[in-house]
C-alpha positions as CSV (number, residue, x, y, z in Angstrom):
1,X,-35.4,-59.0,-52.0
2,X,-33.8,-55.9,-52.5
3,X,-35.4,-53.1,-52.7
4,X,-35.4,-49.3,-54.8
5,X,-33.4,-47.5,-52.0
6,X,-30.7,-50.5,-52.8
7,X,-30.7,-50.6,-56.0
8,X,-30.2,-46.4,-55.8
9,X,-27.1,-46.8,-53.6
10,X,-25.4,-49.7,-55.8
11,X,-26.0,-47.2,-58.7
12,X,-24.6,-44.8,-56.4
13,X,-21.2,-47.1,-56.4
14,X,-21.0,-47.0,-59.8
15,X,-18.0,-45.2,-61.3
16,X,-19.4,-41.7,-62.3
17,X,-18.7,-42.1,-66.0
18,X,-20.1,-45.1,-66.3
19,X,-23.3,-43.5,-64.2
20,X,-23.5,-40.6,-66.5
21,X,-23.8,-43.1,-69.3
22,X,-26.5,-45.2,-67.7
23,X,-28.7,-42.5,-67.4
24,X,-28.2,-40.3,-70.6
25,X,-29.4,-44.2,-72.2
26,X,-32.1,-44.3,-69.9
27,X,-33.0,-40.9,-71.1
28,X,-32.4,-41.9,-74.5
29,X,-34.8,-45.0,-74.1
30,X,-37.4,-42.9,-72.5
31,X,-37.3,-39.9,-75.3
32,X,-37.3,-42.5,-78.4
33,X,-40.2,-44.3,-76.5
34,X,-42.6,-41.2,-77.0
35,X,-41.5,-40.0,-80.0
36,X,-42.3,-43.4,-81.2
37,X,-45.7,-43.2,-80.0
38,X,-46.2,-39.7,-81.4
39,X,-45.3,-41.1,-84.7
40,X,-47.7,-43.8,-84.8
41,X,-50.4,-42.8,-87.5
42,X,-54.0,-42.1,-86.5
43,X,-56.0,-44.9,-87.7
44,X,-58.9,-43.0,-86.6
45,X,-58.5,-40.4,-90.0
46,X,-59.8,-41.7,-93.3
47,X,-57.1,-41.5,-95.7
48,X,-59.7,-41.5,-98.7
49,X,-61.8,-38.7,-100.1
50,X,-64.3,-40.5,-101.4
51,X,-64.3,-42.4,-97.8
52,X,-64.5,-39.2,-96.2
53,X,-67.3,-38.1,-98.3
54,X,-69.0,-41.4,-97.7
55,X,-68.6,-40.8,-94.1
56,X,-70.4,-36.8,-94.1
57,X,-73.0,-38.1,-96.3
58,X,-73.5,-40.7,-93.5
59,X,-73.6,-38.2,-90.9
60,X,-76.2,-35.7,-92.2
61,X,-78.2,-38.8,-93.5
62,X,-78.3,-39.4,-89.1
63,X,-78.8,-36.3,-88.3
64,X,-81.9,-35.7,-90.6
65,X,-83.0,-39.3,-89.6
66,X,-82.7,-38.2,-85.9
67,X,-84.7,-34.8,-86.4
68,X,-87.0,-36.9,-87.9
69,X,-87.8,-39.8,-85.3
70,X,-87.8,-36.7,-82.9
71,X,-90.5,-34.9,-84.6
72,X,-92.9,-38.1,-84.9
73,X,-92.3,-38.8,-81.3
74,X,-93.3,-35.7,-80.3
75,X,-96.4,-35.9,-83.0
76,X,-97.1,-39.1,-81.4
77,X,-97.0,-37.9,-77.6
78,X,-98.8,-34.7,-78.7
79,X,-101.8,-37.3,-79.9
80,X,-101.4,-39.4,-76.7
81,X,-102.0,-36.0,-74.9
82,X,-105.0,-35.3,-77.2
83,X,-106.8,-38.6,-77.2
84,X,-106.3,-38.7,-73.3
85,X,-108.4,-35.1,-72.8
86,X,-111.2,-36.8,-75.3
87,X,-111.5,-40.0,-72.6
């Protein structure tokens, strides 16, 4: 089994041209390698307009759905409280 301080010493053996060249393509591999994942689109975005629109609509419709169940918990804990005191 050989191990990473080998494999660093038979790279080490290696003519230094042909060393240079093996790690400017390592480089090479490396830098395409995130640039390529820096391109990849966001498939989180909504491309459409009317999707986006769709999607605020949505999101004030759950926010005013929320304030809502909030306010008739709170009603309803508020006459929990009041029918407890009458007992």
């Amino acid at each position: 089994m050989t191990t990473i301080r080998y494999r660093v010493q038979d790279v080490s053996d290696l003519p230094p041209a042909f060393a240079t060249a093996l790690g400017i393509v390592l480089v090479l591999i490396i830098a395409l390698l995130v640039w390529g994942l820096l391109k990849i689109p966001d498939h989180t975005r909504l491309r459409s307009p009317a999707a986006r629109e769709r999607a605020e609509r949505r999101k004030e419709s759950q926010k005013r759905q929320k304030a809502l169940r909030d306010r008739r918990e709170a009603l309803q804990r508020k006459a929990g409280r009041r029918d407890d005191g009458a007992a």
